[in-house]
Each structure stands twice: as C-alpha cells, then as structure tokens.
C-alpha positions in Angstrom: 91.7 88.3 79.5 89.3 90.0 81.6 91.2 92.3 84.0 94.8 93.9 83.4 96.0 96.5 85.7 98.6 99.4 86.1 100.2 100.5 89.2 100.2 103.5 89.7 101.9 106.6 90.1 104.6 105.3 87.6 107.8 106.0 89.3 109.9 109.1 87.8 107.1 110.7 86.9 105.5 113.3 89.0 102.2 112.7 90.1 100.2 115.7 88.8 101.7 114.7 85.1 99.2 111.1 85.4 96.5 112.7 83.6 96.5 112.2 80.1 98.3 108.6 80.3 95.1 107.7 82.9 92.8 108.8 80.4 94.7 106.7 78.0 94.5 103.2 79.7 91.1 102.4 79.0 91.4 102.2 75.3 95.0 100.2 75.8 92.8 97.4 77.5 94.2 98.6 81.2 90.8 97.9 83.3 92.3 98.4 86.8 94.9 101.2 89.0 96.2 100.0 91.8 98.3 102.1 94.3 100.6 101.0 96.8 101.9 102.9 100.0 105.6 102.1 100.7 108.2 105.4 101.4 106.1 107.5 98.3 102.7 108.9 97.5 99.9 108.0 99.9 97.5 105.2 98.9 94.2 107.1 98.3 95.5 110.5 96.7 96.5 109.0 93.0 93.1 107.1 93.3 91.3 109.7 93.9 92.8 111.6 90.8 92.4 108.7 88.8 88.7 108.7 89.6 88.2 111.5 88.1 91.1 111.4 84.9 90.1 107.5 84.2 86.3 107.2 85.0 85.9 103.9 83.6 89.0 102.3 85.3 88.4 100.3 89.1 90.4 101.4 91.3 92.1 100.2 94.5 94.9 100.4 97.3 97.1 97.3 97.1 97.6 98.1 100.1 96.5 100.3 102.8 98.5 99.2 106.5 96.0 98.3 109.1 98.0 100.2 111.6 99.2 103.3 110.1 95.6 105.1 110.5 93.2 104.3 113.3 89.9 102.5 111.6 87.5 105.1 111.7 89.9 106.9 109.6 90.6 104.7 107.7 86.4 104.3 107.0 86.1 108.1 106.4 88.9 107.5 103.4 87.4 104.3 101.7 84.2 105.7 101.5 85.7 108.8 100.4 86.9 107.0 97.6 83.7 105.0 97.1 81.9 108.1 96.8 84.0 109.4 93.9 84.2 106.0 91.8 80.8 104.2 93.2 80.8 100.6 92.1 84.5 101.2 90.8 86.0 101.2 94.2 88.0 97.7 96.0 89.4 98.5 99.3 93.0 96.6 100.2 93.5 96.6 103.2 97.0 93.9 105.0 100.0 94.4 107.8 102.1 96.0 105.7 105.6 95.3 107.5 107.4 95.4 110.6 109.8 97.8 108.8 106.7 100.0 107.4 104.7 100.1 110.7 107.5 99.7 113.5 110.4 101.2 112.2 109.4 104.3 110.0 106.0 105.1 111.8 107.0 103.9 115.4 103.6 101.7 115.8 104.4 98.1 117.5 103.7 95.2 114.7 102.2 93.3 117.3 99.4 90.3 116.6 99.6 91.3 112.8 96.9 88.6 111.8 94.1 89.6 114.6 94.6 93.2 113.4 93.7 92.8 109.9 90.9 90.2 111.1 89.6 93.2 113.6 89.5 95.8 110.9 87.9 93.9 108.3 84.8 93.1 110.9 85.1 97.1 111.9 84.6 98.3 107.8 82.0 95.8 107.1 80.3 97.4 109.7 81.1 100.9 109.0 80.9 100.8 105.6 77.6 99.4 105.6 76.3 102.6 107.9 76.1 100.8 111.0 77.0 102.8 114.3 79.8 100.7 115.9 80.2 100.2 119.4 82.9 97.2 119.8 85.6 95.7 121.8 88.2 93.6 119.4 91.3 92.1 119.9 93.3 94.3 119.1 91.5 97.6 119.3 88.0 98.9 120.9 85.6 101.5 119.2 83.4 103.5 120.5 80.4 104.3 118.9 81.4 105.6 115.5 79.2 106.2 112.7 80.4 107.5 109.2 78.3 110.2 108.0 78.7 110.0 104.5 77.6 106.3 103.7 79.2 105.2 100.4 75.9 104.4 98.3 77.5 101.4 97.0 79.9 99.8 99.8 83.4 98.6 98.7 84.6 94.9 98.5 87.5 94.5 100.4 90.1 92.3 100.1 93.1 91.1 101.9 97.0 91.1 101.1 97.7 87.9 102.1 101.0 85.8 101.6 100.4 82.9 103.7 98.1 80.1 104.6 96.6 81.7 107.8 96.1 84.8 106.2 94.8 83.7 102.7 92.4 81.3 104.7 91.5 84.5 106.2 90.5 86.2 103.4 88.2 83.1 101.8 86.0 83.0 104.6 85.1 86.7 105.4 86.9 88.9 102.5 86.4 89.5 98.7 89.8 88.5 97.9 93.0 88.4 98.5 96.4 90.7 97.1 99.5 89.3 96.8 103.2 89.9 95.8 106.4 88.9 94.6 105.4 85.0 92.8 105.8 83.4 90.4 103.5 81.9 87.6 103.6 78.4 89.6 102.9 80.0 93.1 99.3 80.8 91.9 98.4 77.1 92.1 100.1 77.1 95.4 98.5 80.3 96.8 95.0 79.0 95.2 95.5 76.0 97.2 95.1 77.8 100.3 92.5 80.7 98.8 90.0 78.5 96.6 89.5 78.3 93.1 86.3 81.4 93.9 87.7 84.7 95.3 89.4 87.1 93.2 93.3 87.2 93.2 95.2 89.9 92.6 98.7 90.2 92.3 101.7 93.2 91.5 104.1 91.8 88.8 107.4 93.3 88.3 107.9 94.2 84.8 110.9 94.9 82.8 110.6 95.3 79.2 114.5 95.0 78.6 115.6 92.0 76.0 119.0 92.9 77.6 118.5 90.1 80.5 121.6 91.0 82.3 120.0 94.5 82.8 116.9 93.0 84.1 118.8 90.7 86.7 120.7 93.7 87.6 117.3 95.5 89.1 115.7 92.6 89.9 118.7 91.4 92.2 118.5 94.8 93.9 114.2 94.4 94.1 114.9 91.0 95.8 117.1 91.9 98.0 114.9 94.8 99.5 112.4 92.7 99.7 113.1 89.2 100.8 115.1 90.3 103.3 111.7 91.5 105.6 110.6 89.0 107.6 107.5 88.7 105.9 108.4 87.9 102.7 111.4 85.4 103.5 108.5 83.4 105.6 106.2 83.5 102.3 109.3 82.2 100.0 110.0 80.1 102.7 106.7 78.8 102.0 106.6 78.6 98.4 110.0 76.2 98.0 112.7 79.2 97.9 114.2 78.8 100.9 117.0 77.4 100.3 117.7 79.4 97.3 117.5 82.4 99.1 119.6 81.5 102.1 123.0 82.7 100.5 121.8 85.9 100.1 119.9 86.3 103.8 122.8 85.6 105.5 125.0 87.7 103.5 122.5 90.2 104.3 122.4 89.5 107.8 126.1 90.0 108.0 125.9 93.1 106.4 127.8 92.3 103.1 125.2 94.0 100.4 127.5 93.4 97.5 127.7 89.8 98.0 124.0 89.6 99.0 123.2 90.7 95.5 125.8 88.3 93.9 124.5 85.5 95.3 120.7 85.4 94.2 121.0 82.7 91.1 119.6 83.9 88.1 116.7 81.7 87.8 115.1 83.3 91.1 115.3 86.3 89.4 113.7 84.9 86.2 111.0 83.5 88.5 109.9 86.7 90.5 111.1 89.7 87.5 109.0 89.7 84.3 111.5 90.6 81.7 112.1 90.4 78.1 110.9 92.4 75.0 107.0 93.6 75.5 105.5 90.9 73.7 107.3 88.1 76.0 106.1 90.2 79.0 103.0 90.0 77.7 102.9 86.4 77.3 104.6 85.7 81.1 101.7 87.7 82.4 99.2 85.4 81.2 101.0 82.5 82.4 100.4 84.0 85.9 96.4 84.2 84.4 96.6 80.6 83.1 97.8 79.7 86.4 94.6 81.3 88.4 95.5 84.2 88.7 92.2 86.8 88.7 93.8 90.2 88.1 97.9 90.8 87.0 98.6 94.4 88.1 101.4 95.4 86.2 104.1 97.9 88.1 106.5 98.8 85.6 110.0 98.6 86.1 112.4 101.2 84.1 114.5 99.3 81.3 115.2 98.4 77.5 115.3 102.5 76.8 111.8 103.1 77.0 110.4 105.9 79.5 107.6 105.0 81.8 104.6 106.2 79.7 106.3 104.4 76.8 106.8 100.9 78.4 103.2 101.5 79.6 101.9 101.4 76.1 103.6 98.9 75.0 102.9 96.4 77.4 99.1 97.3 76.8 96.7 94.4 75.6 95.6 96.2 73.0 99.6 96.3 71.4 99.7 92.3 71.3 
C-alpha cells in the first residue's frame, strides 16, 4: 500500500508530547499526518510541528473551513506551511458545517458550494504569486499579493461528500477528502470523483476485540455526526437513510438515550473500524481495494491500549 496516514494530534494526549511518536511514524510505514479542526487544536499548528518532528511525513488539513478565515489569510497560512515542508504540503480546504461556521463562530453558512468553488480559484491564484484583484460570488478581493511565494505551490483538494461537490473537485482540484464511509461507499463516491484524483478519507479506528465496546463509542460518534445536516444528506445519499431515520427523529425530539439505542449494529460495523489490530488492519485495506487513495487513520481509544500504543500497533509495518 502506498499511502497510510495518522490523524493527528491523538486525542488525550497533549500536543507538545507528539514529538517522539511523529518521529516514529515514518519507520512504522505511516506516510501521511492529517489534522482536522473541529472544537480542538487549530488545523495548521500540529502540521507545522510535525514538519519539523516528521520531516519525511506529507502533511495536510483534512480540513480547513472556507469561512472561518478570510482567504487571504487563509493563503498567508498554506504557504506558511508550504514553506516549512516544500513538496510535502496538500492543502484541504471544504464547508465545514452549519454547526462549525454558524453556530460556534457566528458566520452565516450561506451558498456553501460557491464558497469553496470561489476560494479554490482565489488560492490557485495566490499561491501561484499572482496579485489578485477579483469579484466572486461569494466574496471580492482586492488586490492581494502574498509576499512569501511557497517555492513549490500546494495541491489542494476538496472535502467533498456529495455529487455536486465531488464533481467539483474532479474538474478544478487535486482531490477530494471525505468522511464517515464505508468500504463499499468508495465505489459510490468514485462514481461521482473518477477512477484519477486522489481520495482521501478519515477512518474511525477502534482496536477493541470487545465489539460491544466498539458499538458503544461508535453509537455516540454517529450520533454527533449524522445528526448535522451535512452528513444525514450524504448517508442519505449512500443508501442509509432509512436506517438512520430511528435515530434522527429520536434526536430531533430530543431523546438522546433512545437516539443511541436505536442505531442497529451493522451501521455501526459499517462506519467504525473495530476488532483486534490485525482485523483493523485488514478493513482498512478493503477501503484501499475499494479505491480508496489514502486511509487516514484517527484512532479511537479502546481494547486497553493508550493512544501511542494503538498507534503502533495498527502500523503497516506490525502486519
């Protein structure tokens, strides 16, 4: 397998103690680091650590909101980053969520897909060292040039969990990120993406053999999650509809225990990787056999082991 990535910062541990297991994942066959940018650590500060602790690992955002920073900053940071891991660098850029963007930052979600479409034109541009002086759709800039041109400009690539969206990212981007699947979604989001641009996707990994524990977190993870608009339209797409209806309206009534008790077990199974380290292992490459480019593994505590220690043991180079 070509690519196998780590999310990163593992959750528990504190940022600042990364270094030595960063420095590890090279040699236990980890090739990428992926942060994410939820209610936690920024998107760009663990990258730009693990620049410098991992120096052969690529690195990217998986993903940076499109409205939570105004694009010229959001330029000046991605070719920050460029700068300190040239050639190693992949800029994710998406919408986020209404709850991310509207409700904790106070930004409208408005016209989610024209946004991402208008910043991806507006950091090919400024990436590249061009002065921009545009109106878009959904914003307008005004002559800004980056004064520190990254030497070796970033691919970007597109969280995308739909057909408009994934289309999207075929035509103009380097890729596309996406979330919560399951090893037969690939062909479906492939359908939409091509068989050509990279894929990336965060897998939910719990080495437990104790699959009642598993279920246990997973049924909490999917109810976070596919509850947001976002995501219920994407497993709305993918068939899980009506699996999932149970628990929405449950949800929607406010009933959280019976939310949770409702999600049947082979949803879970579906969307949570579980199982001892090598059946992980050997679900993860489904997901690869499937079409998927690049697994990025975000490690979910279980089965006793600590972070660092599920980390290891879920390496390529243990199986």
């Amino acid at each position: 397998m070509s690519r196998w990535g780590l999310t990163i910062p593992l959750t528990g541990l504190p940022l600042a103690e990364h270094r030595e297991l960063i420095a590890e994942l090279p040699e236990l066959g980890y090739t990428d680091a992926w942060s994410a940018e939820t209610n936690g650590t920024d998107a760009f500060t663990p990258l730009a650590l693990a620049s410098q602790w991992g120096p052969e690992l690529r690195l990217g955002p998986a993903i940076v909101p499109v409205y939570t920073r105004g694009p010229a900053l959001l330029a000046q940071q991605a070719a920050t980053l460029a700068d300190l891991a040239p050639g190693r660098f992949v800029l994710g850029i998406g919408t986020s969520s209404d709850t991310i963007v509207q409700r904790w930052n106070g930004i409208p979600f408005e016209e989610p897909y024209k946004r991402v479409r208008d910043t991806l034109r507006f950091l090919r541009k400024a990436l590249a060292g061009e002065k921009v002086k545009e109106e878009y759709d959904t914003f307008t800039v005004k002559g800004f040039k980056l004064d520190n041109v990254p030497a070796v400009a970033p691919p970007i690539v597109l969280a995308a969990l739909r057909p408009g969206m994934l289309r999207l990212a075929a035509r103009e981007a380097d890729g596309a990120i996406t979330n919560w699947l399951a090893p037969k979604d690939v062909r479906t989001v492939r359908g939409e993406l091509g068989d050509e641009p990279e894929l990336i996707a965060r897998l939910f990994v719990c080495p437990t053999d104790h699959a009642e524990e598993a279920r246990a977190i997973g049924r909490w993870m999917i109810a976070a999650y596919m509850t947001v608009p976002v995501y219920k339209a994407f497993h709305e797409w993918l068939g899980r509809g009506e699996a999932l209806a149970a628990m929405n309206e449950a949800w929607a009534a406010g009933d959280r225990k019976k939310a949770l008790e409702v999600i049947p077990d082979e949803v879970v199974d579906d969307l949570i990787v579980h199982g001892s380290p090598d059946a992980c292992r050997a679900r993860v490459r489904e997901y690869v056999d499937n079409g998927l480019t690049t697994p990025v593994l975000a490690v979910v505590p279980g089965g006793g082991l600590n972070q660092a220690e599920a980390v290891r043991a879920l390496a390529p180079s243990a199986g």
